[in-house]
PALOVO-894783 format. One record per residue (C-alpha): residue in one letter; x, y, z. Coordinates in Angstrom, 3 decimals, always signed. Each point is the difference from the previous one (the first is absolute). Layout:
 code     east    north       up
    A        X        Y        Z
...
! end
This chain:
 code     east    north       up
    X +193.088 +298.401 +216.358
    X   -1.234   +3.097   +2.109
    X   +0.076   -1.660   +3.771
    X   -2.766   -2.774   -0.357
    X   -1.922   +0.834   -1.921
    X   -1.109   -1.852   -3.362
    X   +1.865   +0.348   -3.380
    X   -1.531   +0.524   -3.221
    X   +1.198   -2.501   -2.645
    X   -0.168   +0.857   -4.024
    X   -1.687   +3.261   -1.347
    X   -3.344   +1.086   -1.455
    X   -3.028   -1.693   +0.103
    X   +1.863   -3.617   +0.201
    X   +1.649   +0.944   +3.427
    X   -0.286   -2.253   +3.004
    X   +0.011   +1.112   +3.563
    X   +2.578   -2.095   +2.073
    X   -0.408   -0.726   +3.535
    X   +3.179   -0.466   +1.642
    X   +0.755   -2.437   +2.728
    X   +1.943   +0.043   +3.196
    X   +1.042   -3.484   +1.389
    X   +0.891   +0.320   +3.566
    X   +1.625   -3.237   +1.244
    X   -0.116   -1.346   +3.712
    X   +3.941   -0.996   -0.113
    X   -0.659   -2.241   +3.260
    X   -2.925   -1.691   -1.540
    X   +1.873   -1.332   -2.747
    X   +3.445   -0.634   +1.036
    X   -1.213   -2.171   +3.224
    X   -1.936   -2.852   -1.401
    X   +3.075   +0.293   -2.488
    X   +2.528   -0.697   +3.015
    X   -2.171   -2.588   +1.132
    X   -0.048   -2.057   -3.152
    X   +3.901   +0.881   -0.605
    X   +0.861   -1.761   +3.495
    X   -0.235   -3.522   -1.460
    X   +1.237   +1.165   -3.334
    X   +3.134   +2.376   -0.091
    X   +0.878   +3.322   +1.639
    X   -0.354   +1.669   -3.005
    X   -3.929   -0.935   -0.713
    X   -1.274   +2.806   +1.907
    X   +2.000   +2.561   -2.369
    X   -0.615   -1.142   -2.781
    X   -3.956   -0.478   +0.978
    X   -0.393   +2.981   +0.928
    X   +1.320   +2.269   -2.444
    X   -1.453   -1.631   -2.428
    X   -3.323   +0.082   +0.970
    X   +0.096   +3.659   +0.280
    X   +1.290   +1.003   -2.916
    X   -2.723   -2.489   -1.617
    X   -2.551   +2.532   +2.190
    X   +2.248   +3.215   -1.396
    X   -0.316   -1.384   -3.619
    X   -3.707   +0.271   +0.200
    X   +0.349   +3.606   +1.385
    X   +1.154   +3.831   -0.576
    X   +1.250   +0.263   +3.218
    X   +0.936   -2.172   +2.967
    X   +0.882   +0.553   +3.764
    X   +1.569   -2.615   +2.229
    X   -1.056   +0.552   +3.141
    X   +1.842   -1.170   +3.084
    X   -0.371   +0.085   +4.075
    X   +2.351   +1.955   +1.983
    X   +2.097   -1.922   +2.587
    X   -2.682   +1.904   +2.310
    X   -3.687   +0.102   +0.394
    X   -2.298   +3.110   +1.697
    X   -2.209   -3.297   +0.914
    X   +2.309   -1.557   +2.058
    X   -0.160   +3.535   +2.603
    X   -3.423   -0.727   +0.056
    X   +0.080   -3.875   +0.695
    X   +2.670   -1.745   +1.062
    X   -1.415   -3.234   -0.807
    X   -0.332   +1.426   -3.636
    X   +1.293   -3.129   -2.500
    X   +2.244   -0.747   +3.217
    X   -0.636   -3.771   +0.180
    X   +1.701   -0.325   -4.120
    X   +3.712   -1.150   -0.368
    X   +2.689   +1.881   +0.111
    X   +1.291   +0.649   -3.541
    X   +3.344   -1.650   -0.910
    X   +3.067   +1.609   -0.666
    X   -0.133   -1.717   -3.502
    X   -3.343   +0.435   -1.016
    X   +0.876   +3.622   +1.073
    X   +2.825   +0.415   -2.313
    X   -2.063   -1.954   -3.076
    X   -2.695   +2.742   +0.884
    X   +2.466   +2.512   -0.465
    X   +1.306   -1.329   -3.071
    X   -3.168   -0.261   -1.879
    X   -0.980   +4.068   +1.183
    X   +3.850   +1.051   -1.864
    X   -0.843   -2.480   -3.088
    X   -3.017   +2.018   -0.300
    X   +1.159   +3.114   +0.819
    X   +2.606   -0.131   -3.005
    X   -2.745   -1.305   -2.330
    X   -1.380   +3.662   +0.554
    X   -2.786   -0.851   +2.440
    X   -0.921   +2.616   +2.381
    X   +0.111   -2.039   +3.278
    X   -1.653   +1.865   +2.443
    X   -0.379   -0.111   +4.173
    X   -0.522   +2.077   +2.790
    X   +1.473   +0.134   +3.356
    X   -2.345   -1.277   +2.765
    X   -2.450   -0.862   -2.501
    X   -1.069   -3.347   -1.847
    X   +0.031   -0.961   -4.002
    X   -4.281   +0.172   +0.775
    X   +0.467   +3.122   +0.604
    X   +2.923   +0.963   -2.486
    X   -2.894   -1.362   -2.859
    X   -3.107   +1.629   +1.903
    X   +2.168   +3.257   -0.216
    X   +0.440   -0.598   -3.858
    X   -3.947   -0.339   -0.776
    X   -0.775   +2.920   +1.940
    X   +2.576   +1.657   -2.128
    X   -1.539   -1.216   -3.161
    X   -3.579   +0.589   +0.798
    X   +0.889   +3.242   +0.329
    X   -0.037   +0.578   -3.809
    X   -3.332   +0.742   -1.802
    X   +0.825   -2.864   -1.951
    X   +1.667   -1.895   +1.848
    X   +2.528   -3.247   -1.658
    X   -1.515   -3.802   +0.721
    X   +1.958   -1.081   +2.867
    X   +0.336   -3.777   +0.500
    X   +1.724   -0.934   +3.490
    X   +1.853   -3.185   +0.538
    X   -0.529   -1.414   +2.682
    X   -0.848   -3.142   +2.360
    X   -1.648   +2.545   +3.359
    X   -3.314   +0.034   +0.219
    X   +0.290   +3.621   +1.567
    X   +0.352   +1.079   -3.423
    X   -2.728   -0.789   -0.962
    X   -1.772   +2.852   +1.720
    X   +1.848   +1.870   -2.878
    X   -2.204   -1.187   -3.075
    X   -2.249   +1.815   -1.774
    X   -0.088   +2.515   -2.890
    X   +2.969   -0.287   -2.034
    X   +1.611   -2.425   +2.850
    X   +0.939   -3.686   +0.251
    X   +1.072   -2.493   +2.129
    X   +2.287   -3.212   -1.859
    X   +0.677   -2.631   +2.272
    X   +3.515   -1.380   +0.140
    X   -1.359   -3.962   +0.481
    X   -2.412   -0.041   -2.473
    X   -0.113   +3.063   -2.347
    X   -3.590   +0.343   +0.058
    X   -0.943   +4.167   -0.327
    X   -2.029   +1.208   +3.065
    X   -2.253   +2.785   -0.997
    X   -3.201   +0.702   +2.170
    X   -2.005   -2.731   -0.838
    X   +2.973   -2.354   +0.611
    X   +0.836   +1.048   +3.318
    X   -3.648   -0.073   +0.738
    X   -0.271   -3.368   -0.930
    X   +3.394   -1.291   +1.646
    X   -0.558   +1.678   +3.606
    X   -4.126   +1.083   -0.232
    X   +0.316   +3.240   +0.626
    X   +1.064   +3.079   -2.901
    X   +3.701   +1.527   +0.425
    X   -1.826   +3.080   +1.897
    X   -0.568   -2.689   +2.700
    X   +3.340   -1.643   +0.319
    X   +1.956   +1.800   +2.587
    X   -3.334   -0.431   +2.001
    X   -0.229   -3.762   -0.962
    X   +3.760   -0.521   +0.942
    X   -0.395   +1.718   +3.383
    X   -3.263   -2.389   +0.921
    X   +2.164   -3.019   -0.983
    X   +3.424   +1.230   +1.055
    X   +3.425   -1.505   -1.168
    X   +1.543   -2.526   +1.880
    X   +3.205   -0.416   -2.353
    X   +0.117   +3.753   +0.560
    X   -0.777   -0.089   +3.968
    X   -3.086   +2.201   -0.390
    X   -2.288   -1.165   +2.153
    X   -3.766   +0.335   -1.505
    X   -3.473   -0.806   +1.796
    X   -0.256   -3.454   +1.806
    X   -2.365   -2.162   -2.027
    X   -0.342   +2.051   -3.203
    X   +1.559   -2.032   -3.003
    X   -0.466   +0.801   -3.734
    X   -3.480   -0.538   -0.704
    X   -1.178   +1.427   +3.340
    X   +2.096   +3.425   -0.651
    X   -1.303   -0.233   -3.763
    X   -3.640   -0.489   +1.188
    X   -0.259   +2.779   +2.908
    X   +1.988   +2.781   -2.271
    X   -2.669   -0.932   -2.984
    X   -3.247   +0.515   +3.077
    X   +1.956   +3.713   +1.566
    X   +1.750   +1.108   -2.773
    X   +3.079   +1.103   +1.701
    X   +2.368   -1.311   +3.484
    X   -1.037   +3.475   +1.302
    X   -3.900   -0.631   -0.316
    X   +0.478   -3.778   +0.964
    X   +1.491   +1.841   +3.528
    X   -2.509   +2.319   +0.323
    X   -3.112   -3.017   -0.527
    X   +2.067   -2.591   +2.000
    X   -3.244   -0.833   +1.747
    X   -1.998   -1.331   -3.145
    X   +2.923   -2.374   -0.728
    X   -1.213   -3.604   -0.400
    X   +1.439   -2.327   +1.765
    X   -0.007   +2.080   +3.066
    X   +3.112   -0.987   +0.885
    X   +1.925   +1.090   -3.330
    X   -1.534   +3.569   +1.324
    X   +1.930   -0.806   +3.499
    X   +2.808   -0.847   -1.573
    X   +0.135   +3.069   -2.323
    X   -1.175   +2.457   +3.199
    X   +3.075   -1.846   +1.554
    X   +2.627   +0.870   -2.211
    X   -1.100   +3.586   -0.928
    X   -0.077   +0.136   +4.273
    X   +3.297   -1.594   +0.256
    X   +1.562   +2.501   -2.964
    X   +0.775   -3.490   -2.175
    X   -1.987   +1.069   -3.102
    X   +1.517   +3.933   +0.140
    X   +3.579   -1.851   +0.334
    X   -1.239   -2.362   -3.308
    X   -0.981   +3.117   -2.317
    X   +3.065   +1.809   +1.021
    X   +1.693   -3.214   -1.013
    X   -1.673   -0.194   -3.045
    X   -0.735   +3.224   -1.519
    X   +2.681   +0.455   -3.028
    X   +1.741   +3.623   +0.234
    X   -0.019   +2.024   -3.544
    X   +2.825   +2.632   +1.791
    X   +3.054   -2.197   -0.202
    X   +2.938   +2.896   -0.840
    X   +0.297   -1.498   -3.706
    X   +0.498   +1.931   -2.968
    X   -2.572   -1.658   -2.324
    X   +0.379   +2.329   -3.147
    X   +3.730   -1.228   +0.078
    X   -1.516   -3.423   -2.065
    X   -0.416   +1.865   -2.863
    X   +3.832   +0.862   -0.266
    X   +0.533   -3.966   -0.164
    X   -0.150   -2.371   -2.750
    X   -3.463   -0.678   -1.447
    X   -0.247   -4.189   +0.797
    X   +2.703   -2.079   -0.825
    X   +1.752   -1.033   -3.307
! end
């Protein structure tokens, strides 16, 4: 393999052109739900869970990333009310946490993370990485954040922890009515209250989904505030670009493709599992 880019299988005129793929796992998105489930079973669920449902992602894949937070987040100098109001993580689920990252470090897993910086941003880092390439690998993120979903498109896409289904354009067009373009837009509108990022007052799903179809963009919805209909969404939305909410939201939002990771250190490791 020369970096990422596709391999040529056979020789002469029968040969095939393979297209290599990069799974890049949200570690948090699968090991929670995990812990969850593993509370009324045994401590030992959320292992066993887990690293098994990664290395059934590796096994589909050339390469796979785990991607983890830090114990730190930029996000949280910018808000403290940033995911503030969510439990504080047990000591034990802490150490299970740890215990699945060494079990899948020793597999030969590149588990990667970034000081300061989330596992979003830790995977948005990896498909800038891979885009790079003039043919790029299919990339298939695991995952249960909608942020990621901004991500898709091209040779990217989004599986969902809960329910497997593949998000490529037309799927997260259908699921949240806008195209992954719109997203970050989308999930400033609506903001994140499991998050504790505040978005507009009165703008749900369908309302965000509707005015981003009519303007094409959060930054043209600003600028025509005035034709919004119902006037008062257009108060609302005057109100929190006034009031700095909605610059707070996309700060919030926006997934950083800078996180200090060494991405072409995934092709040292394993190809998949087994």
């Amino acid at each position: 393999m020369s970096d990422a880019q596709g391999a040529v299988v056979g020789t002469g005129v029968g040969a095939t052109r393979h297209r290599l793929k990069l799974a890049l796992v949200d570690l948090s998105s699968v090991f929670h739900p995990a812990w969850h489930v593993g509370l009324s079973k045994d401590q030992g669920f959320a292992h066993v869970a887990t690293v098994a449902r990664v290395r059934r992602a590796a096994g589909e894949a050339t390469f796979t990333a785990i991607a983890c937070d830090s114990a730190s987040s930029f996000r949280k100098a910018l808000s403290p009310a940033y995911k503030a109001d969510r439990p504080a993580k047990s000591a034990a689920l802490e150490a299970e946490l740890k215990r699945v990252c060494a079990t899948l470090a020793a597999d030969g897993f590149m588990v990667a993370r970034a000081d300061g910086f989330e596992a979003d941003d830790v995977i948005a880092t990896f498909v800038a990485w891979a885009r790079r390439y003039p043919d790029p690998p299919t990339v298939e993120i695991l995952s249960s954040d909608k942020d990621l979903l901004a991500l898709v498109g091209g040779p990217v896409r989004v599986r969902s922890v809960s329910s497997g289904m593949l998000f490529g354009v037309e799927e997260v067009r259908v699921k949240l009515g806008v195209p992954p373009a719109q997203v970050p837009d989308y999930l400033a509108l609506v903001g994140d209250s499991s998050d504790g990022i505040e978005g507009v007052t009165g703008v749900g799903a369908k309302t965000a989904a509707r005015l981003l179809t009519q303007f094409g963009s959060l930054d043209a919805l600003l600028d025509r505030a005035g034709e919004v209909t119902p006037p008062g969404i257009g108060a609302a939305i005057v109100a929190a670009r006034g009031n700095g909410t909605l610059a707070l939201a996309r700060q919030l939002i926006a997934l950083r493709d800078d996180a200090p990771v060494d991405c072409r250190a995934v092709l040292a490791h394993r190809a998949g599992f087994g």
